[in-house]
N, C-alpha and C positions, 0 to 999 in steps of 0.2 A: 514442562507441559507438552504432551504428546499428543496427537491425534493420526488414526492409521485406522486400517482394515484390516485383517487379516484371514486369511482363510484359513480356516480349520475342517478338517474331513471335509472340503469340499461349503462348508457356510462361512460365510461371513460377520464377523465379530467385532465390534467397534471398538477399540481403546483410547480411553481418555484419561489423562492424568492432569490432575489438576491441585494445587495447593490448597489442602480440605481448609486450613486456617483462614486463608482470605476465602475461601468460596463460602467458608460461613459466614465470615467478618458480612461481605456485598449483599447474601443473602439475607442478614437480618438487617443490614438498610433497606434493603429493594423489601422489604416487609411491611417495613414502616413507610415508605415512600407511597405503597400502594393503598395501607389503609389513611393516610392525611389524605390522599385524593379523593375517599370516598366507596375503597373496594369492599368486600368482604374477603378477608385470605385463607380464611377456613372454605368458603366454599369448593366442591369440586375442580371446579376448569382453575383457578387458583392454588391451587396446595402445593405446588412444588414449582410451580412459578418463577418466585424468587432464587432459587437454586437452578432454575435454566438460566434463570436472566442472569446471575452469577458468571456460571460459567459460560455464558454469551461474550458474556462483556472481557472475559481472559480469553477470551479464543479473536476475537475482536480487537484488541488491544496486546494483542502479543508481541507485538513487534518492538517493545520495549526489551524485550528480554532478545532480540537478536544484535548483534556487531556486527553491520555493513559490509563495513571496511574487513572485518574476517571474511565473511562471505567470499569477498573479490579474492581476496589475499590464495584462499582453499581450491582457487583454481587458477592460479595464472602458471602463465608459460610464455618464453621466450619464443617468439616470433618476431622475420624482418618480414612486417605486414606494415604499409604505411597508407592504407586504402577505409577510406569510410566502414566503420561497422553500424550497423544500423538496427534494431529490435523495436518494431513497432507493434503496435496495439496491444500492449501488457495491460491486460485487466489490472481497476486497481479500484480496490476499496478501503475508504478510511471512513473517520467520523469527525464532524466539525468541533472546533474544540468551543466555540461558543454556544450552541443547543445544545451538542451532544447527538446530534443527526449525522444519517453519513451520506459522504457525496461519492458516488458513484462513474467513474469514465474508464478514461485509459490512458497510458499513458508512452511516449515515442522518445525512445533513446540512441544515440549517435557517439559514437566517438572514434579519433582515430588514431592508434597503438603509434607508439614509440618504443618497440622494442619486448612490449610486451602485449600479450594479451587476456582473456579472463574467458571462460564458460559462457557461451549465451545464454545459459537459466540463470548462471548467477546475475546478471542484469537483472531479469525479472525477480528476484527474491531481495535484491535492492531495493527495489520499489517495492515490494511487500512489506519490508522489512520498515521503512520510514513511514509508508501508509496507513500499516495498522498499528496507527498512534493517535493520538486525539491532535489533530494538525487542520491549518489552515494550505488551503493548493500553491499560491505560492513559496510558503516554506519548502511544503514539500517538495517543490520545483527545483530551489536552489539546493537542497540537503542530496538528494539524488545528482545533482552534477557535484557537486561539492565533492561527494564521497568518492567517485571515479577519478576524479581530476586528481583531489590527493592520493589515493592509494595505486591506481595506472599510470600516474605520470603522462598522460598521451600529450598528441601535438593539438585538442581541441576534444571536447564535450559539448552535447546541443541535446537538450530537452524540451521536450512539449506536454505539456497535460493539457486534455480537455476533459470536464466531467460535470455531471449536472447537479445539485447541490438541494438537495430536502430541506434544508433551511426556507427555502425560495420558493419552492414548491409545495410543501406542505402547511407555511405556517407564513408570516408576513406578508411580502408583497404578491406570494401565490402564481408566480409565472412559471409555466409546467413545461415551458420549451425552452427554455434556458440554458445556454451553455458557454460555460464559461473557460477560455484558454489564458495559460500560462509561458510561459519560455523562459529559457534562462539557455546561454551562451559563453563558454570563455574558449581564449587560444584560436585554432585556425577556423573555429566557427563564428568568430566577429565578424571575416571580412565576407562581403555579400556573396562572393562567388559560392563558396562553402557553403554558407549560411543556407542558400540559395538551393543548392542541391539537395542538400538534406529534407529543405519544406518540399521542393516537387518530388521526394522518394514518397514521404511519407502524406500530399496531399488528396491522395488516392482514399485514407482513410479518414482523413477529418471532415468535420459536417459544413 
């Protein structure tokens, strides 16, 4: 599944590749799903619906098809770097695995190399990568240090997500200000000194 622009003579051209078999399998659920609710799907504003919503939901959910741990792996480099690395406020979007809502923040990653290092976009495509999956924020917390920890080997990992959750907001208890933080910590980011610096790098940006 591919998604890009491309210029052609100077226009721009979208490319979407998508797996026609499932995009029809989803589309004749999201068919059905629409007329049990009460739609009409022949209608106009309806007719092709289902097959956005389709390939919504593979463009959404992509991250099942990516490996992490390759991600890091396709850029690392030896470096004697033994100093905090830090990448804050990586957008991140996912969707709750309970409604099927997505919750929307950001999310602040640390670590500090032992000998090796990685890409700082690959950071951020780590988090894309485990994001765009039907996931709860905590999982997702620990799955993102997890993956660095094992595949860097560094001397500590420190993550923070805060992100606000449509669940909450659009349907249940309805609180539209809500935010909700996570952390997750191993290695030299247990002991508070570390611990410590990384929250004052990064509390410039949390709410």
């Amino acid at each position: 599944m591919e998604f890009s622009l491309n210029d052609q003579n100077g226009n721009y051209q979208k490319i979407e590749k998508y797996d026609s078999e499932v995009t029809g399998k989803l589309a004749e659920n999201y068919s059905s799903i629409l007329q049990i609710l009460g739609e009409d799907v022949t209608r106009e504003g309806l007719q092709k619906t289902p097959i956005r919503v389709a390939k919504a939901m593979q463009f959404l959910l992509q991250g099942y098809k990516m490996d992490p741990e390759e991600i890091l792996r396709s850029a690392m480099f030896n470096e004697d770097y033994k100093q905090m690395v830090v990448v804050k406020d990586i957008e991140l979007y996912s969707m709750c695995e309970h409604h099927m809502l997505p919750f929307i923040g950001k999310a602040h990653v640390a670590y500090i190399p032992n000998g090796y290092i990685t890409g700082l976009s690959k950071i951020a495509r780590v988090v894309d990568a485990f994001s765009r999956r039907l996931q709860v924020q905590e999982r997702l917390t620990t799955q993102i240090k997890d993956c660095i920890n094992d595949t860097l080997h560094p001397l500590g990992v420190a993550v923070v997500i805060e992100a606000q959750h449509l669940c909450m907001q659009m349907r249940g208890v309805q609180k539209q200000h809500s935010v909700t933080t996570t952390s997750d910590f191993v290695g030299a980011f247990t002991r508070d000194a570390t611990r410590n610096e990384f929250m004052r790098i990064i509390s410039s940006s949390m709410h």
